[in-house]
N, C-alpha and C positions, 0 to 999 in steps of 0.2 A: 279910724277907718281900717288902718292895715289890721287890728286888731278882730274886728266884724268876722264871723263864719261864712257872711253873705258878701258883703262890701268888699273883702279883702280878696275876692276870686271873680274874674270876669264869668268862669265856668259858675261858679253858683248862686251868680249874678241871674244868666240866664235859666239855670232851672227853678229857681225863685220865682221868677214871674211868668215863666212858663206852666208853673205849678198854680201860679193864680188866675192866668188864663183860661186854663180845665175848670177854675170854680168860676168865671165870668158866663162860659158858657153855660155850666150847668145851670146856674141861678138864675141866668136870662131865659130857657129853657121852661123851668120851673115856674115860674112869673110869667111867663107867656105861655105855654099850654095848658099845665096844672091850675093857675089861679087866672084865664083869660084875662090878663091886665095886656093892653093894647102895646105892639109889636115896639113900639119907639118909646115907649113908658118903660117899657120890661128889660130896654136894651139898656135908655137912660139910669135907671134906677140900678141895674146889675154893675156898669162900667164904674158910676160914681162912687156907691158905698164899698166896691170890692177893690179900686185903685185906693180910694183912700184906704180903707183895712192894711193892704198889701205895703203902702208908707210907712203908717203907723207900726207894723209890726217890726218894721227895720227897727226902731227906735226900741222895741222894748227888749233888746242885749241889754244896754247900760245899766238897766234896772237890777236883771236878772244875774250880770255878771258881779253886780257889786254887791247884792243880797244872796251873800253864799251862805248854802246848807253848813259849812263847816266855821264859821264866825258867830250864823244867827242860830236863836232856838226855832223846832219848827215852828209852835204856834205865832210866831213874831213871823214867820217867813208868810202862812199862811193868809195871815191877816193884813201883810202888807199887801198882798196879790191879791187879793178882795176886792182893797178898798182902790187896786189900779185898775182891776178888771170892770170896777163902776164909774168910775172915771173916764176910762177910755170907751165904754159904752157908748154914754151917755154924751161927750164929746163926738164921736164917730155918727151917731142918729144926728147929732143938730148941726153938725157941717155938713153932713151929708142932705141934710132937708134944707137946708139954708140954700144949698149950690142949686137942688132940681128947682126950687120953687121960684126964689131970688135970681138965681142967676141964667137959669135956660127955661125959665118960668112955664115950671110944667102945668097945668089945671087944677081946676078942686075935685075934679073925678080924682085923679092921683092924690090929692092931699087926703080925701075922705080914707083912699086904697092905703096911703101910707099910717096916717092914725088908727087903724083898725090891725095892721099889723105889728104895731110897735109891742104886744106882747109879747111875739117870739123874734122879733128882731134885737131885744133888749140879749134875751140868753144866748142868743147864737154870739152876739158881737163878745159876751163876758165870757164865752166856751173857745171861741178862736183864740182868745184873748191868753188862755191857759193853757189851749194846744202850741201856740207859738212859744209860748215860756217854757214849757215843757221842754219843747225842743231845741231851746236853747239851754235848761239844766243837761240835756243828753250831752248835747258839744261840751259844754263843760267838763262834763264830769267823765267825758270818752278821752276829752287831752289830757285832760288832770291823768285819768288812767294809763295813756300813754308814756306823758312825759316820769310818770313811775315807775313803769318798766322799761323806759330808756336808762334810767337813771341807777336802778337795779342791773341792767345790763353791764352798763360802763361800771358799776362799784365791785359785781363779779370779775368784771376782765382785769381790775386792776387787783384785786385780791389774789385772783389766779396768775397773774402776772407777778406778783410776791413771793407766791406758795413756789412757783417754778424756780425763782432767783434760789430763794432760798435753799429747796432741795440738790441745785446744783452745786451751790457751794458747800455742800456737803461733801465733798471729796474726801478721800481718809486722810490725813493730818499726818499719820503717820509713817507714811510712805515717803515723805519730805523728811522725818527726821531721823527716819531709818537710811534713809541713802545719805543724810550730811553725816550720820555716824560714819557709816562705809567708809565713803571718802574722805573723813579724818584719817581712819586708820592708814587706808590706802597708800594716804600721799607718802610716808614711810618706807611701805613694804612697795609699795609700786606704783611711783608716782604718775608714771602713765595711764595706767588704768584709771587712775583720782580721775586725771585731764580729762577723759574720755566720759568719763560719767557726769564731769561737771557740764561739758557740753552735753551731754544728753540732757540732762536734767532741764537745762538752761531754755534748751529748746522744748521740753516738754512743756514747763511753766509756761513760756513764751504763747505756746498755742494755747492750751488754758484760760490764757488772762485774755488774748486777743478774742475768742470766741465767744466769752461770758455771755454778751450780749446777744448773739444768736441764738433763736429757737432752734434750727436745728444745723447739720451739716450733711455732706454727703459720705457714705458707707466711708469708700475710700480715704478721706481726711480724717473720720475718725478713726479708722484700721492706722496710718500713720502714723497717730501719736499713742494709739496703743502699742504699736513694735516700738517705742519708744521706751516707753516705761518697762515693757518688756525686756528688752536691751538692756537699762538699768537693774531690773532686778536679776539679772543673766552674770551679771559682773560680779554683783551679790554671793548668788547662789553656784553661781558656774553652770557645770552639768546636770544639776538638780533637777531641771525640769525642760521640756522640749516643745514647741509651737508648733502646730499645724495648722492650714486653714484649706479649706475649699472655696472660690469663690467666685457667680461669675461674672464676668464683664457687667451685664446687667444689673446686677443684685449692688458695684460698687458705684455707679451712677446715682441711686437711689437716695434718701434723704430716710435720717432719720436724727430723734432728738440729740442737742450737743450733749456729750459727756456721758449719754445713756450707759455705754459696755463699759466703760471704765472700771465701776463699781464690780461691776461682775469677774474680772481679770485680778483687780485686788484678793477678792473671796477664794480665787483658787489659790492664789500664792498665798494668804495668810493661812489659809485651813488644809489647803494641800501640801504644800511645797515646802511651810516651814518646818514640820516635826517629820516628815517622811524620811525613810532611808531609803525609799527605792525613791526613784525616779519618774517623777508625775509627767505626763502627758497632760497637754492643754490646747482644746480645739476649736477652733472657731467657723463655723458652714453657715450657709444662708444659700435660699432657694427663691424665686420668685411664683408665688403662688395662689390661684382666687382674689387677686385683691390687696394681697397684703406680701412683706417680706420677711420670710419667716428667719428669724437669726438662732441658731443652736449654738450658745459658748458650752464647752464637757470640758469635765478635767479627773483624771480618775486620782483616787486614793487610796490610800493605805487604812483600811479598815479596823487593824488592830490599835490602833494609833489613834488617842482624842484630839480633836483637832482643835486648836484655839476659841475659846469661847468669843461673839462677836457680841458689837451693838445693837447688833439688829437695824440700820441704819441703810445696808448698801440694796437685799432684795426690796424693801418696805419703800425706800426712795426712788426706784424706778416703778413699782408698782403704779404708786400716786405720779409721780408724774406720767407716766401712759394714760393714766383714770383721767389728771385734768387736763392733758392735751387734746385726746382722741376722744374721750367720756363715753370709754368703752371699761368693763372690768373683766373681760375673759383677754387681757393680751400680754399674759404671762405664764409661765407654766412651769413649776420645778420638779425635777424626777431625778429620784435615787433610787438605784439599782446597777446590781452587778459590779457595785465598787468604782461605781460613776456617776458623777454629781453632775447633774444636764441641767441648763436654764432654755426656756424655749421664749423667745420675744416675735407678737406679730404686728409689723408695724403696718396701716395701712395705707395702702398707695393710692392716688389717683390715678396714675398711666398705668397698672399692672391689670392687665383682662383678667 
């Protein structure tokens, strides 16, 4: 029963028989104007063979759901709904003539009325017989279709939920074994400094590992453990390179993915910072705007200077993940010119007018 598209919903319990009400009347109607069969014959005759009809089709789910298109061939499916549809015909006319005549003993005027119409009483009952089946292949084959794209839903979010894991622990590797070099050296030439980096470090990993699990974080907490790693590679380089940002109140309240700018902070110091002799400037602005918050990291360079060849791993892993969070593909932008290397990121907000 809880199984039934009808039986299992008191709602479509009632439009069920409501819907066979509408053919009670019409029938009655029809038998009574159209064919002058006598007003209590036409009501009799309509009530009894259209309730029983309306039982009987509850009953043919079972058939229907067990005789599936994707188990049987058609011609088997075909021919079993034939030989049900003569069945229950044939069934349906002789308990229906049984109950007027036997049981609320209608006349031989009506028995003559009912034998004269049993040739198109036979096709109506095998026609309703294949419109109710019908429409129970439609329920079928509508959940079938549903619970597939449920199921495709939940196999993308868990896919994209991998693809995001995955892209996140992409962090550069090497910035971990570039700073334990440092601070080897360090502890020698200035064992404070080591100290000092190893707590930076310590707390940068710290955040790191604690947020893996989050989708995203707010501006603010990620700007944090970027002066972080910042900080670290400061002790590195020293004066090599200098941090700016503009940012406001606003724009650090906001949410966007964990670990997104990271990558992009690494690329200035590996391409900028390490081969330069002058001194690189690195910037970081966000604005809130249309919808979305626009993030600008810049870092300018030394032009005459090649800059480290890369993976290809830091712009390409934010790309995709913007693509499969937002499943947007215009929310990134890079621009060189004037000996400044500009990433533009738009992330989009729900509270931003």
């Amino acid at each position: 029963m809880e199984n039934h598209p009808i039986l299992s919903s008191r709602r479509n319990i009632y439009i069920y028989f409501l819907f066979w009400f509408i053919i009670i009347i019409t029938n009655f109607l029809l038998l009574n104007l159209a064919l002058r069969l006598d007003t209590s014959a036409a009501l009799g005759d309509s009530l009894v063979f259209n309730v029983l009809f309306s039982w009987l089709g509850l009953s043919f789910w079972y058939p229907t759901r067990y005789i599936s298109f994707e188990d049987t061939k058609f011609y088997r499916i075909l021919l079993n709904h034939i030989i049900g549809a003569v069945v229950v015909s044939a069934f349906w006319l002789l308990c229906g003539y049984l109950i007027l005549i036997e049981v609320l003993r209608f006349d031989d005027i009506y028995q003559n009325f009912f034998f004269s119409t049993l040739p198109w009483r036979f096709p109506i009952g095998a026609l309703a017989y294949f419109v109710i089946t019908s429409f129970y292949y439609l329920i079928i084959y509508y959940s079938g279709f549903q619970e597939r794209k449920l199921h495709e839903a939940e196999l993308k979010g868990l896919i994209t939920q991998a693809e995001l894991k995955s892209l996140k622990f992409q962090i550069n590797p090497h910035f971990i074994f570039n700073s334990l070099n440092s601070m080897s050296a360090l502890t020698t030439i200035d064992p404070e400094k080591a100290r000092g980096m190893i707590l930076k470090l310590a707390e940068f990993l710290r955040y790191t590992l604690a947020n893996n699990d989050r989708q995203k974080n707010k501006l603010k907490d990620e700007l944090h453990n970027i002066k972080l790693y910042l900080e670290i590679e400061k002790i590195r380089f020293e004066d090599k390179f200098d941090f700016t940002e503009q940012l406001s109140e606003e724009c650090l309240e906001q949410e966007i993915p964990n670990m997104l700018l990271q990558p992009l902070f690494e690329n200035a110091i590996k391409h900028a910072v390490y081969e330069s002799l002058e001194k690189i400037n690195v910037n970081l602005s966000c604005i809130c705007e249309n919808g979305y918050l626009k993030i600008e990291v810049s870092n300018t360079y030394d032009p005459g200077l090649k800059s480290k060849k890369g993976t290809g791993v830091g712009l390409k892993n934010i790309s995709e993940r913007l693509k499969l969070i937002y499943h947007q593909n215009d929310l990134i932008q890079v621009i060189k010119e004037n000996n400044i290397f500009k990433v533009l990121l738009y992330i989009p907000q729900k509270n931003i007018a």
